[in-house]
py3Dmol code that shows the C-alpha trace and the ligand (Angstrom):
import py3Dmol

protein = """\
ATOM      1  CA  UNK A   1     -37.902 -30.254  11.392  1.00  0.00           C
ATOM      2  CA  UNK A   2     -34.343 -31.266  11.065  1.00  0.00           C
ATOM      3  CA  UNK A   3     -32.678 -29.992   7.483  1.00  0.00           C
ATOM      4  CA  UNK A   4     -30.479 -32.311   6.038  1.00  0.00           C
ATOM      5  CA  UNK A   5     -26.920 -30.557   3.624  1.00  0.00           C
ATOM      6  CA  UNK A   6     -27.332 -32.353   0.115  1.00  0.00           C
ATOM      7  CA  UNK A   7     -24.051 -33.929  -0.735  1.00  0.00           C
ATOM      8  CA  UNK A   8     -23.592 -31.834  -3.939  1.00  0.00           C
ATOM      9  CA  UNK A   9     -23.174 -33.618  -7.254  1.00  0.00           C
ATOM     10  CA  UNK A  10     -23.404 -30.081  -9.674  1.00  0.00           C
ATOM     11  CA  UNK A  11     -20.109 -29.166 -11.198  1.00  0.00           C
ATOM     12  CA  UNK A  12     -18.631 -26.153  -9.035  1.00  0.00           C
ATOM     13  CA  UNK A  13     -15.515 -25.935  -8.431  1.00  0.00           C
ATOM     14  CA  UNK A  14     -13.728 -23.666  -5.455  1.00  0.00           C
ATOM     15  CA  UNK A  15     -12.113 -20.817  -7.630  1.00  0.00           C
ATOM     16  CA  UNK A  16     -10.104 -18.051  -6.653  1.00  0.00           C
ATOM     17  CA  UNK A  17     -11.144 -15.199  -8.670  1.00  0.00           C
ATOM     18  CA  UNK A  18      -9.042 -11.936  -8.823  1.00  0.00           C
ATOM     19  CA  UNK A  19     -11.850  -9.876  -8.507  1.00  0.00           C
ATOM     20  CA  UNK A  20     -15.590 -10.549  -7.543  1.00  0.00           C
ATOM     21  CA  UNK A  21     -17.724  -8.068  -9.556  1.00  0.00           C
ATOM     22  CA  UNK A  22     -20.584 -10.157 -11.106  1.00  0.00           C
ATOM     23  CA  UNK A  23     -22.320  -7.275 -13.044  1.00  0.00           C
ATOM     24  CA  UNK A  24     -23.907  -3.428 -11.647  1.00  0.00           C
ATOM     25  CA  UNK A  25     -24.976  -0.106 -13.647  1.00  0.00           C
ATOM     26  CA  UNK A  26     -22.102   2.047 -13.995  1.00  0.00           C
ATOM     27  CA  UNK A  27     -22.269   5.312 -11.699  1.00  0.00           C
ATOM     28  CA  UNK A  28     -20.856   8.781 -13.009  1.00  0.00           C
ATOM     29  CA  UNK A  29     -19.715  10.282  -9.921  1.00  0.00           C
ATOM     30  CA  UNK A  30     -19.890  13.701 -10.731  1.00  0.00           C
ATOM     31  CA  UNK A  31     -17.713  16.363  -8.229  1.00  0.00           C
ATOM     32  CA  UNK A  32     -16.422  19.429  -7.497  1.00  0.00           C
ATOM     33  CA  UNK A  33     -12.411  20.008  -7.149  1.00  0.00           C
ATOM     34  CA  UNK A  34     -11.017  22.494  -5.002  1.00  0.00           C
ATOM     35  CA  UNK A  35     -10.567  25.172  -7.485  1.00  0.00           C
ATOM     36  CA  UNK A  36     -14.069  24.818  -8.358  1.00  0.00           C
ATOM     37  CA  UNK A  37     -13.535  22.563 -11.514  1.00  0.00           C
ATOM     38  CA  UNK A  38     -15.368  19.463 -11.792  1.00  0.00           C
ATOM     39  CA  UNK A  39     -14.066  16.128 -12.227  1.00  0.00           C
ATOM     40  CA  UNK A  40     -15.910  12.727 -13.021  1.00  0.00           C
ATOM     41  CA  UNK A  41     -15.452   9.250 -12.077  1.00  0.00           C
ATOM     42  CA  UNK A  42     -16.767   5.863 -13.402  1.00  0.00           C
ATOM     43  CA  UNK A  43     -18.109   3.355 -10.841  1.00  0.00           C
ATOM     44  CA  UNK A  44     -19.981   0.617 -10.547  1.00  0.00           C
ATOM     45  CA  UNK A  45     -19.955  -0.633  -6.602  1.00  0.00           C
ATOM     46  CA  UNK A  46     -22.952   0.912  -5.776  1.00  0.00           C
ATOM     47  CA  UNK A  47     -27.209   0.215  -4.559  1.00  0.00           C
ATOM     48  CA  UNK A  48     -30.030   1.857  -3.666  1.00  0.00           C
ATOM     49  CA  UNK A  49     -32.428   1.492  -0.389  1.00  0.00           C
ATOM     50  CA  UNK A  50     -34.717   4.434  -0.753  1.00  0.00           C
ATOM     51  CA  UNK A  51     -33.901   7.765  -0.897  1.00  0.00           C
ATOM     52  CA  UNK A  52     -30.257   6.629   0.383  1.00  0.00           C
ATOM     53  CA  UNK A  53     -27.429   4.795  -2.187  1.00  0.00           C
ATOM     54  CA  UNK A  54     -24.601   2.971  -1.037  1.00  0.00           C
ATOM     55  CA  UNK A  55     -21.070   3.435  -2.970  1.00  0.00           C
ATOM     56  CA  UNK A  56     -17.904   1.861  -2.866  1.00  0.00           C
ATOM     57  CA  UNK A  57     -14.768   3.689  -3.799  1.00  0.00           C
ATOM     58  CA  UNK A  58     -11.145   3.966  -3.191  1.00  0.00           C
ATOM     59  CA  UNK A  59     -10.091   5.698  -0.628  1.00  0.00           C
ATOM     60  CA  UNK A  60      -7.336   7.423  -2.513  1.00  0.00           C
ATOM     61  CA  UNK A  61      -9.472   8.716  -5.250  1.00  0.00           C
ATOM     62  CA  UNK A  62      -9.910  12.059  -6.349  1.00  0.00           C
ATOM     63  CA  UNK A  63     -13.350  11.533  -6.031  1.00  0.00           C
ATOM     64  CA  UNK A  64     -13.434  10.419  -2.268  1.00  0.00           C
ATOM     65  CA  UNK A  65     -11.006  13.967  -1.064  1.00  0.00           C
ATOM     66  CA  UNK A  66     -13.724  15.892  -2.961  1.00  0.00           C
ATOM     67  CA  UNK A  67     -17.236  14.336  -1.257  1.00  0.00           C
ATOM     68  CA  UNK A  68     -15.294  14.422   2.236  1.00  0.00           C
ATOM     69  CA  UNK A  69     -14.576  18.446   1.310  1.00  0.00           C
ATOM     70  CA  UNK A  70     -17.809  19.407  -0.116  1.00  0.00           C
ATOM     71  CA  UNK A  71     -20.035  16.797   1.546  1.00  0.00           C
ATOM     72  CA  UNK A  72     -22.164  16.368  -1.710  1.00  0.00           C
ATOM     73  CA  UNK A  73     -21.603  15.044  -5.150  1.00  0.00           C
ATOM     74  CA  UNK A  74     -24.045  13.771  -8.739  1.00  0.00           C
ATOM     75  CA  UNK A  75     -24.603  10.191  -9.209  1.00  0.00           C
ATOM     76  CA  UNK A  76     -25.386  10.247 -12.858  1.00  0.00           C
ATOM     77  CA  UNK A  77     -26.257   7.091 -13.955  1.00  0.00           C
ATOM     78  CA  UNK A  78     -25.504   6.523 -17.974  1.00  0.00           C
ATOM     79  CA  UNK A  79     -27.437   3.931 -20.319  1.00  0.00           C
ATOM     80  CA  UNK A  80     -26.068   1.658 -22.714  1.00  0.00           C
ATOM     81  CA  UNK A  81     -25.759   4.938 -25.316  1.00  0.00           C
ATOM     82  CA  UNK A  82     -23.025   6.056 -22.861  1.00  0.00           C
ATOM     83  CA  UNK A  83     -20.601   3.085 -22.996  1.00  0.00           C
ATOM     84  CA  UNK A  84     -18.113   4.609 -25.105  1.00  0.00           C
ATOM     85  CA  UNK A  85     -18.289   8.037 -23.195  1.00  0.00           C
ATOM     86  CA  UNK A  86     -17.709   6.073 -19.986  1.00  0.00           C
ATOM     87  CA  UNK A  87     -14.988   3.758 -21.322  1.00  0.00           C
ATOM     88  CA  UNK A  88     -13.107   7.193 -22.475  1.00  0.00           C
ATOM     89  CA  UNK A  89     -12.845   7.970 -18.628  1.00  0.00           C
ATOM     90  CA  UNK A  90     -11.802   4.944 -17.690  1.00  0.00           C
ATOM     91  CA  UNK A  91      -7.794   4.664 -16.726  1.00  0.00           C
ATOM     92  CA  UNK A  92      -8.016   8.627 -15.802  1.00  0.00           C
ATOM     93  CA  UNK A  93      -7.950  10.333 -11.992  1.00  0.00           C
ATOM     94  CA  UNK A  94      -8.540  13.560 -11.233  1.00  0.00           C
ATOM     95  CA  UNK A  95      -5.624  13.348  -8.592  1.00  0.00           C
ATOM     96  CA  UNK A  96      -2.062  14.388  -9.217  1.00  0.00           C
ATOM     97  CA  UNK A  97       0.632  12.907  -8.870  1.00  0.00           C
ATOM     98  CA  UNK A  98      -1.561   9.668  -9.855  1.00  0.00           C
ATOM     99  CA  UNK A  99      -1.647   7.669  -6.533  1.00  0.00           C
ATOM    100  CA  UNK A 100       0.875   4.416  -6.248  1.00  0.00           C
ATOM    101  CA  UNK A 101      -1.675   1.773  -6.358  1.00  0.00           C
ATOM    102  CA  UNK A 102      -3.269   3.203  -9.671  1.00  0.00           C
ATOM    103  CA  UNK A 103       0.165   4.018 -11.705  1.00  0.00           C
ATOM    104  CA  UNK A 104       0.434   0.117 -12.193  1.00  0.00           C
ATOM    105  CA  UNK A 105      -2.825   0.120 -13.270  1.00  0.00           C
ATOM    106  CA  UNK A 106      -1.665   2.812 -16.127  1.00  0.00           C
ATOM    107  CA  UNK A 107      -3.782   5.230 -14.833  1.00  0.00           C
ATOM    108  CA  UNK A 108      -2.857   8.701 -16.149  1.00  0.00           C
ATOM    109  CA  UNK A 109      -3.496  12.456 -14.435  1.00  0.00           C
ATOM    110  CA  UNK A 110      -6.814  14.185 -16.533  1.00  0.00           C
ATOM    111  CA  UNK A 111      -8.100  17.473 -15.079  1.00  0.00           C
ATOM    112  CA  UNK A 112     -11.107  18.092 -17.375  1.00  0.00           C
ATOM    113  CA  UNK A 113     -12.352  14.740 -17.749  1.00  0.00           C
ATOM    114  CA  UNK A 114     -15.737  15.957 -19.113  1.00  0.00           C
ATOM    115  CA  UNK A 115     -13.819  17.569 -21.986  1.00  0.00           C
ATOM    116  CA  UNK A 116     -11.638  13.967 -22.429  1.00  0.00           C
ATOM    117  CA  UNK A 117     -15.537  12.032 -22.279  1.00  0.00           C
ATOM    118  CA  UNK A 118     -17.112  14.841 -24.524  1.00  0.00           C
ATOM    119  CA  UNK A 119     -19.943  15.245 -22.049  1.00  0.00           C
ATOM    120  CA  UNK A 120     -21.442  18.130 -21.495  1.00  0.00           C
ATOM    121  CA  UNK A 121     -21.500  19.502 -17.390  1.00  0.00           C
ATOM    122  CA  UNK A 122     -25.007  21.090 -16.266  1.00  0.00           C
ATOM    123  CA  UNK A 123     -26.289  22.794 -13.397  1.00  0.00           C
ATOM    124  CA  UNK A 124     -27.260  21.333 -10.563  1.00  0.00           C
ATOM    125  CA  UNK A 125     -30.313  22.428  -8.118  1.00  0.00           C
ATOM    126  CA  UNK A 126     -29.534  21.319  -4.667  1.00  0.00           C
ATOM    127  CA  UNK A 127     -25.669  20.376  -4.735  1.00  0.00           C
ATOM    128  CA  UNK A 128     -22.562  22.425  -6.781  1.00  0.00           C
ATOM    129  CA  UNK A 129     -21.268  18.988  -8.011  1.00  0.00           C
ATOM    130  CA  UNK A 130     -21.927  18.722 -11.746  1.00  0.00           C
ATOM    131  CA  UNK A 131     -25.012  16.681 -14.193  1.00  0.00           C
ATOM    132  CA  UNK A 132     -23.942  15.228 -16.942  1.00  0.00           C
ATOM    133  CA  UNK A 133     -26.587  16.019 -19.794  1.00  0.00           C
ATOM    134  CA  UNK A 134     -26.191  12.873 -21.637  1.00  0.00           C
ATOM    135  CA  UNK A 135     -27.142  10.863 -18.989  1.00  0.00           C
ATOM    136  CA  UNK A 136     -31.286  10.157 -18.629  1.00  0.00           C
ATOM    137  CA  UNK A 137     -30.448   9.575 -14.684  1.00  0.00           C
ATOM    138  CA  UNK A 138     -28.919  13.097 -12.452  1.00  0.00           C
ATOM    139  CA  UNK A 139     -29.112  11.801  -8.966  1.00  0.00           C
ATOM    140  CA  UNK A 140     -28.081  15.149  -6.820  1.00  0.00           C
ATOM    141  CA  UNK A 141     -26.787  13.889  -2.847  1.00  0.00           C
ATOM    142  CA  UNK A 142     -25.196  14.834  -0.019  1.00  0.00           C
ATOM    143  CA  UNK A 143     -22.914  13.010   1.931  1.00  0.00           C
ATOM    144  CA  UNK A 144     -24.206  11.380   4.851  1.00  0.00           C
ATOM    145  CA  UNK A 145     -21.558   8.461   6.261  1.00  0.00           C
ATOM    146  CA  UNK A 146     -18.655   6.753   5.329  1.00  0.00           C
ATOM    147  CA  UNK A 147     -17.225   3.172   6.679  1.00  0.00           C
ATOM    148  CA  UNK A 148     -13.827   1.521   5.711  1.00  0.00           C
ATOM    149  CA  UNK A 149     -13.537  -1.518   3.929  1.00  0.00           C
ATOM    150  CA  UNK A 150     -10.887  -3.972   5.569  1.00  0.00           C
ATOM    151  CA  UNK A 151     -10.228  -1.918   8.483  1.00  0.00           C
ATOM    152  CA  UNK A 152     -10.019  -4.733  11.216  1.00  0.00           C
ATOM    153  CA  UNK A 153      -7.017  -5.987   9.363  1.00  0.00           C
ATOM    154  CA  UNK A 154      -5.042  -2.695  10.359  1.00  0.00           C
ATOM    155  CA  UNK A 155      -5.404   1.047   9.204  1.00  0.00           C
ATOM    156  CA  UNK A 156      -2.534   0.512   6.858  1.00  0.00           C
ATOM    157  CA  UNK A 157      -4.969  -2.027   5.006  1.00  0.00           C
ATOM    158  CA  UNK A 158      -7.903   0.359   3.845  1.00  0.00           C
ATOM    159  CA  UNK A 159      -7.679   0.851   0.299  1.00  0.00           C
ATOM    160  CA  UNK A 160     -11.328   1.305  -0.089  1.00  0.00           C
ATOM    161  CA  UNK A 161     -14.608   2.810   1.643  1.00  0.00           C
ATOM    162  CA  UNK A 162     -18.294   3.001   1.502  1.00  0.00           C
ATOM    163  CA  UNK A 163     -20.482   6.406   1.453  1.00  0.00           C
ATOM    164  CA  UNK A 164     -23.510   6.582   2.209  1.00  0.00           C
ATOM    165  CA  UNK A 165     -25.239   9.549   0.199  1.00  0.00           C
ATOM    166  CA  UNK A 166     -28.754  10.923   0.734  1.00  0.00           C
ATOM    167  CA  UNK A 167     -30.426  11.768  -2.746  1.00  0.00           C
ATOM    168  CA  UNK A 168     -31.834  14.950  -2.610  1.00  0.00           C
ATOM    169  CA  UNK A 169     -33.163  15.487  -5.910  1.00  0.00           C
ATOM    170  CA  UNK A 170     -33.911  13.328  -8.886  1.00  0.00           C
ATOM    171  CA  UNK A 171     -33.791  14.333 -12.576  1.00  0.00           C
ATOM    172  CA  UNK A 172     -35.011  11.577 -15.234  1.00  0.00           C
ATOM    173  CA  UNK A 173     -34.850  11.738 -18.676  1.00  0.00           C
ATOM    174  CA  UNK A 174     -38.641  12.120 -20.345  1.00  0.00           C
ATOM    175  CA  UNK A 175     -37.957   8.772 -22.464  1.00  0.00           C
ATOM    176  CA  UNK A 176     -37.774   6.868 -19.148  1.00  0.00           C
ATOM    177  CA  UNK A 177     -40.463   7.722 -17.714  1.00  0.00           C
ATOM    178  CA  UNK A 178     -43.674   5.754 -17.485  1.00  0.00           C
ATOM    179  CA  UNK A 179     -46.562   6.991 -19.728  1.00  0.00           C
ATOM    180  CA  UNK A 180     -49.123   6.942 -16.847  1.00  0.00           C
ATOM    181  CA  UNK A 181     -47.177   8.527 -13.727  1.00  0.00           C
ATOM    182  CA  UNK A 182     -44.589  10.834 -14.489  1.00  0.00           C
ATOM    183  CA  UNK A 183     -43.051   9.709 -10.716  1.00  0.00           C
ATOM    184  CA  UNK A 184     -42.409   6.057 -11.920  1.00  0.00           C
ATOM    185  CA  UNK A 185     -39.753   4.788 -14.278  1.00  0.00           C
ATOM    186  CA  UNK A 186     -40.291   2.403 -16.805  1.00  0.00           C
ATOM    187  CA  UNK A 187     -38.708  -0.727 -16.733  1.00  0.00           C
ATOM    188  CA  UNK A 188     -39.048  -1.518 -19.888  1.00  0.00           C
ATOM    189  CA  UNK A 189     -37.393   1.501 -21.542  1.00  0.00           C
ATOM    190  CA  UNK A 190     -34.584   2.038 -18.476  1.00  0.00           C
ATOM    191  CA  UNK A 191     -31.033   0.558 -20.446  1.00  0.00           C
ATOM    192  CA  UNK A 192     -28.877   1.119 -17.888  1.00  0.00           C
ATOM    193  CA  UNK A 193     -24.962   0.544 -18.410  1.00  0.00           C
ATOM    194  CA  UNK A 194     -24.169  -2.386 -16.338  1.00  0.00           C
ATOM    195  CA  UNK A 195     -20.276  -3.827 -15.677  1.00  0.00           C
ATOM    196  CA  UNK A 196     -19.887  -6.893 -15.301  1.00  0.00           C
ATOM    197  CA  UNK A 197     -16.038  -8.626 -14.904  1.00  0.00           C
ATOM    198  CA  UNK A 198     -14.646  -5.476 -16.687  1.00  0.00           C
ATOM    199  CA  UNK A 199     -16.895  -5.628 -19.503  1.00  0.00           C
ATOM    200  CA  UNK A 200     -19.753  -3.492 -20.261  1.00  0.00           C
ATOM    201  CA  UNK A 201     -23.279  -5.236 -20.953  1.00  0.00           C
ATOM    202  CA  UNK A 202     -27.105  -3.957 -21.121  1.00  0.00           C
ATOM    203  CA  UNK A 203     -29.787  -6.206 -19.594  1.00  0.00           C
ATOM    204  CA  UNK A 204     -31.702  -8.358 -21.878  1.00  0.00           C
ATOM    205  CA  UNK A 205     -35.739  -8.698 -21.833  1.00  0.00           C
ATOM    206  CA  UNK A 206     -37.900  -9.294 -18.499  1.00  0.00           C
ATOM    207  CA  UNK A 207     -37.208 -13.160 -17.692  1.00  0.00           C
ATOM    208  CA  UNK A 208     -40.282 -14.029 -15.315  1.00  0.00           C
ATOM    209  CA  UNK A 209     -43.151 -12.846 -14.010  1.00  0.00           C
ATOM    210  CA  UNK A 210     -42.834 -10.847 -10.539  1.00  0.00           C
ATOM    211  CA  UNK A 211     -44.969 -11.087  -7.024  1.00  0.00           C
ATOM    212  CA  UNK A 212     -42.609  -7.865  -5.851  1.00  0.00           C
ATOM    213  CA  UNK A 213     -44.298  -5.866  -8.729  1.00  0.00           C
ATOM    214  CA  UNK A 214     -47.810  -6.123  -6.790  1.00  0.00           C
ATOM    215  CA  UNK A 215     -46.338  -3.824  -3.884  1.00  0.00           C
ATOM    216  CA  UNK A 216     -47.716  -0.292  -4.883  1.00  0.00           C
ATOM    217  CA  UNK A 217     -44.326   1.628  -5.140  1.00  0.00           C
ATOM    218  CA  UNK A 218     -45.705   4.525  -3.023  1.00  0.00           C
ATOM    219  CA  UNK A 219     -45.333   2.397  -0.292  1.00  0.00           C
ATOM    220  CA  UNK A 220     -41.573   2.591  -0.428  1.00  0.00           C
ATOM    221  CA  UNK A 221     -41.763   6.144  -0.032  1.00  0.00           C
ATOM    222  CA  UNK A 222     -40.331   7.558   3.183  1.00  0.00           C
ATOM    223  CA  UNK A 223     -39.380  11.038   4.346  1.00  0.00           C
ATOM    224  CA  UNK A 224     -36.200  11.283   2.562  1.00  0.00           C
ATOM    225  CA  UNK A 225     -38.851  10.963  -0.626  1.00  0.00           C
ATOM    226  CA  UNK A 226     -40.971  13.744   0.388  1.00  0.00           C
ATOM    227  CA  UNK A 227     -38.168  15.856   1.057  1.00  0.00           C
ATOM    228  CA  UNK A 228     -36.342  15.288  -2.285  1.00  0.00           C
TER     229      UNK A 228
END
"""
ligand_1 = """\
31
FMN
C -16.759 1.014 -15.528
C -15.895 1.342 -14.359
C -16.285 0.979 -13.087
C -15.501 1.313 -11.977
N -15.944 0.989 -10.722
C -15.285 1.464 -9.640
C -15.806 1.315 -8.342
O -16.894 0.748 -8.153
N -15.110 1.837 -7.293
C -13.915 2.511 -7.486
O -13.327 2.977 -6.512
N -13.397 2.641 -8.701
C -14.052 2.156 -9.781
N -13.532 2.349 -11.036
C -12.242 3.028 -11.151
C -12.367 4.551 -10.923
O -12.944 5.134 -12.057
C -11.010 5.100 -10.591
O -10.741 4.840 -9.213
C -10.788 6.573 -10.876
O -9.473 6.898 -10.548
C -11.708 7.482 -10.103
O -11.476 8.788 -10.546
P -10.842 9.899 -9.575
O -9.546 9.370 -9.083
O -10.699 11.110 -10.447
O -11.821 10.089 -8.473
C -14.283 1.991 -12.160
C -13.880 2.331 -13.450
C -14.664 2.012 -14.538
C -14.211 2.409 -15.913
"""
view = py3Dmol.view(width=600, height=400)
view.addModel(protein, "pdb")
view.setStyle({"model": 0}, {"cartoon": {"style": "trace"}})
view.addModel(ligand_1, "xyz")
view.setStyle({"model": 1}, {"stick": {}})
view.zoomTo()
view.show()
């Protein structure tokens, strides 16, 4: 069957926005510095497929030098309650002297981060990298891949890079878990921080109906799962 292009009559126009980030939960990358301090860094490029989560950071972050040393790291994902804790670390790198691209940014140097935030660092099981109580979500993972953003432009080019991480262990919060199956997180009381165009935002109430919800979630479950 031949598929005819509709001559489009809605309103969009071609833009050129500055930046393309139309709204994902907010990460806490917790890690562990060389002298064995922790340090902590907001993101928000990042998905799950499994037992494996995709992140996008820059490649001259404090953050990236310490999962390429230790090969592990906590992705501690905060809720809406954390949005002020998280907007304290925002503007702050571990790394000193603050790299060029971020001191026109106004980034400034902050070694204890956790301290600046006022959250409190906890043990983890699997991984040295740092929990951060507050949050209901302690994802502990190790380093599995990275690939650079850009890179067919030239080397000089790569600002950023993605990591693939293997979650190893999970640690959830009792008030987000379901009240039938301690394995399954509810929806409906999951907040998550979400940032969307620089601004932070919670999702609103279940829209719609969904088919996807019929799948039995233990049919995702894979090795990695078991193993975790
Ligand atoms: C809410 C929020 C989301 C952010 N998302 C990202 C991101 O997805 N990737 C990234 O590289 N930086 C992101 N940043 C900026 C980092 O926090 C910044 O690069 C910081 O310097 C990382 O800390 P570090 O240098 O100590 O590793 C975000 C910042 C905030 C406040």
């Amino acid at each position: 069957m031949k598929c005819f292009v509709k001559k489009h009559k809605h309103m969009h126009q071609v833009s050129n926005p500055s930046i393309l980030y139309f709204g994902t939960p907010v990460v806490l990358v917790g890690t562990t510095n060389s002298d064995n301090t922790f340090n902590l860094a907001p993101i928000s490029s990042a998905f799950w497929l499994g037992y494996r989560c995709m992140i996008g950071i820059a490649a001259h972050s404090k953050t990236t030098e310490n999962i390429l040393r230790t090969r592990e790291c906590v992705l501690n994902l905060p809720s809406v309650n954390q949005a002020e804790a998280v907007d304290k670390l925002a503007l702050l790198t571990g790394s000193n002297p603050v790299p060029a691209g971020k001191v026109a940014k106004g980034y400034v140097h902050e070694p204890d981060k956790f301290s600046r935030a006022k959250l409190t660092p906890g043990e983890s099981e699997i991984v040295k990298a740092p929990r951060v109580l507050e949050c209901p979500v302690h994802l502990e993972a190790q380093f599995v891949g990275i690939h650079p953003f850009a890179a067919e432009t030239g080397i000089e080019n790569i600002r950023s890079v993605t990591m693939e991480l293997k979650i190893v262990r999970v640690h959830l919060d009792d008030s987000i878990l379901s009240d039938q199956n301690r394995d399954h997180v509810d929806p409906e009381k999951w907040k998550p921080l979400i940032m969307s165009f620089q601004q932070f935002y919670g999702l609103g109430s279940r829209v719609h109906s969904s088919k996807l919800a019929s799948v039995p979630q233990k049919l995702y479950r894979t090795p990695d799962t078991e193993r975790a």
